[in-house]
N, C-alpha and C positions, 0 to 999 in steps of 0.2 A: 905698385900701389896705384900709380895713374893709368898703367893698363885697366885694373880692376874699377875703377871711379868711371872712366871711359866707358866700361862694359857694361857698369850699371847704369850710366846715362842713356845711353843706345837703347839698353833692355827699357827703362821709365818712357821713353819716347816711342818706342813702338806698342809700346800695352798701350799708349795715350791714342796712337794713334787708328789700334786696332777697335779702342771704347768709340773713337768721334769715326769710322766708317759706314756705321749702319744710320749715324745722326746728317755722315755730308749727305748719303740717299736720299734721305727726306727733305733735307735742303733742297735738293736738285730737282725733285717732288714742287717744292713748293716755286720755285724759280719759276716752273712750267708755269704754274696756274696764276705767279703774278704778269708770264709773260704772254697767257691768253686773256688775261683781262684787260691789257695794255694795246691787242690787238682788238680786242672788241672797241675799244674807245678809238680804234685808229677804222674803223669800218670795217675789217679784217677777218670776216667770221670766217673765213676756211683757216687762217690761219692760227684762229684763238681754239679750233676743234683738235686742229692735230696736236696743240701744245697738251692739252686735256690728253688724247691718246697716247702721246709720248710718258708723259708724266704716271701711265698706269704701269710702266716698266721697273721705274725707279721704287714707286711705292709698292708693284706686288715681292722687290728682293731687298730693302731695309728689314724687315724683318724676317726674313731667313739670313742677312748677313749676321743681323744679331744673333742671333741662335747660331749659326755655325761657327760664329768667332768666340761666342758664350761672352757674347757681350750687352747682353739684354740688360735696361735697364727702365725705371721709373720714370726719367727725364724724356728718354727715348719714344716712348709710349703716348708722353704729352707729349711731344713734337710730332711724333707719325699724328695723332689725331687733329691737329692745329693747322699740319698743311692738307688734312686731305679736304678742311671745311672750305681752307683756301682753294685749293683744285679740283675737287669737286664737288663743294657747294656753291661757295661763291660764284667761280668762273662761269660753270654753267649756266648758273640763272642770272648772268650776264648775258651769257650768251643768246639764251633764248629773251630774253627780256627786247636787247638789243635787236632780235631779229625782228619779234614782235610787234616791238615798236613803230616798225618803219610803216607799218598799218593801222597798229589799233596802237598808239602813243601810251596810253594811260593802260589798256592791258595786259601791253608787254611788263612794263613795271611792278604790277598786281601780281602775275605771276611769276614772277622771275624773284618776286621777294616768298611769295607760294613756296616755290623750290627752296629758296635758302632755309628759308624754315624748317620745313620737311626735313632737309639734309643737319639742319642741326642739331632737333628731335632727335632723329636717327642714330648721328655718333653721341650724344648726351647718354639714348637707351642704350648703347652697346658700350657704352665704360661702367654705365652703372653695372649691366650685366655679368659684365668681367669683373670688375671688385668683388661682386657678387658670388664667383666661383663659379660663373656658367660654364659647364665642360663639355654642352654643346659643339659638336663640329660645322656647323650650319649657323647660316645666320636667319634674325629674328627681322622682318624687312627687307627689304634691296637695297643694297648696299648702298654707300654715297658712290665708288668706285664704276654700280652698275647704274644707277641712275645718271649721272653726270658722264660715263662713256656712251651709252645709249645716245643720248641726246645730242654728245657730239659725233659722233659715228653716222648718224641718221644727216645730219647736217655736212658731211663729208660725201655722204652717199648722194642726196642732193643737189651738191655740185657736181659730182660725176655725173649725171643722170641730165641732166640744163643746162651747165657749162654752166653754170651762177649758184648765188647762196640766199640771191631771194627772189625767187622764183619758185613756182615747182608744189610736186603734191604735199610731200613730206612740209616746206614752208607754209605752206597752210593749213595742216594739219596739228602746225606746231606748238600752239596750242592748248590743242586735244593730248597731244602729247606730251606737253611741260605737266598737265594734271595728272593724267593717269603716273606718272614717274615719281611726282610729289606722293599719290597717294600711297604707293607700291612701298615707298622708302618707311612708312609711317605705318603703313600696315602690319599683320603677325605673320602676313604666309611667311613658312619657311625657304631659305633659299639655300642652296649649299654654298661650300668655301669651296672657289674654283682651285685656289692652290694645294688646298687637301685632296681634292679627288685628283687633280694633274698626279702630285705625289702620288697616288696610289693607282693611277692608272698608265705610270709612262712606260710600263714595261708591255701590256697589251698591247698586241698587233695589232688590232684595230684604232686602238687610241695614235698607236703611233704611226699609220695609215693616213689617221683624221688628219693628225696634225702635220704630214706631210704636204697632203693635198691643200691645207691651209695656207703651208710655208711657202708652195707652186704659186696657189690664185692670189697672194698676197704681191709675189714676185713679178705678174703676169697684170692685175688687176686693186694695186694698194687701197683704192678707197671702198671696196664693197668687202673687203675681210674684217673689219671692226661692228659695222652691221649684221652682219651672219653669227658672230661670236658672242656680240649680245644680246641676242635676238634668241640665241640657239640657250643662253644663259636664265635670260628672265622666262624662256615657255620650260624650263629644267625646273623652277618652284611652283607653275602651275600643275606639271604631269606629276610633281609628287602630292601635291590635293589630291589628284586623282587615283593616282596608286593607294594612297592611304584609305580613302574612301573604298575603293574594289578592297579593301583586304579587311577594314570593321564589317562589309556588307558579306564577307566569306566567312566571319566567324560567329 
């Protein structure tokens, strides 16, 4: 009988624990993003971009852990959306605000609250959309994911490029830059879900080609592979405007 009590305490403890695994990810998600805003207030901007890139690891596998554990849930869903405002809205337009700053004081602020906005718009329209039933495999805007990795990736590149984080083209461009990302997040172009075409292109030779050459220059060169990836990501919603357009002009 206490064998059996035993067995089913174990088995209660491991469902528990299999429900809160896809929830610690998002935690760890958010950990990043409270620990690059921690470095922005310490002056720290290389170190508050990489906490942003790190943290796109944990939030692109919380939700495949839930789905492979079949532990998807309602609470889960508000937590993935809650840390990514933190990690990639927040943070970022810290980030740039803070870079900004160091120039134009009152601009960097302007836009750095620009961007939070945007980034909140942005997951506001894609919950509504999903209650909604959208069965879309694409997203409606640029992600908070691609906007707030952009920005930190371009700021990583940067410092590779100057040996500094305020300095440099890309720092003064930055800007030009925080807008155009705010407005891309707020906009309708279509963008894809990088984790659904990964899924369905891991088995292509060429996909798994790309992504080895990526795994090399990552190994070889860390800070110019998060630029090229998003870079190679947001001109993937422009070339489908244009694909679209060549294919109503053929019919």
């Amino acid at each position: 009988m206490r064998k059996l009590q035993l067995f089913d305490n174990m088995r209660n403890v491991l469902s528990k624990l299999k429900m809160a695994t896809p929830n610690m990810c998002s935690f760890a998600n958010l950990g990043c993003g409270f620990g690059s805003a921690i470095a922005v207030v310490n002056g720290r901007f290389d170190i508050a971009a990489w906490f942003i890139i790190i943290a796109m690891v944990f939030d692109a596998y919380d939700g495949k852990l839930a789905r492979y554990l079949n532990a998807t849930s309602r609470l889960g869903s508000e937590l993935d959306s809650f840390c990514d405002m933190t990690t990639f809205g927040m943070a970022p337009a810290l980030l740039a605000g803070g870079i900004i700053s160091n120039n134009y004081p009152i601009l960097g602020w302007v836009l750095g609250f620009l961007f939070v906005s945007a980034a909140v718009y942005r997951l506001a329209r894609f919950n509504v959309m999903q209650a909604e039933g959208d069965q879309h495999h694409d997203y409606t805007g640029l992600a908070t994911t691609g906007a707030g990795g952009m920005l930190a990736a371009l700021v990583i590149l940067n410092g590779y490029l100057t040996g500094g984080v305020d300095v440099g083209k890309v720092i003064e461009l930055m800007p030009v830059i925080t807008v155009i990302l705010s407005l891309l997040m707020v906009s309708r172009i279509r963008f894809p879900n990088s984790m659904d075409f990964a899924d369905k292109q891991f088995r292509s030779p060429l996909y798994a080609s790309i992504l080895s050459g990526l795994v090399v220059l990552f190994a070889w060169i860390p800070q110019v592979v998060p630029s090229v990836l998003f870079s190679g990501y947001i001109a993937a919603g422009f070339l489908g405007i244009i694909k679209e357009k060549i294919l109503h002009s053929s019919t």
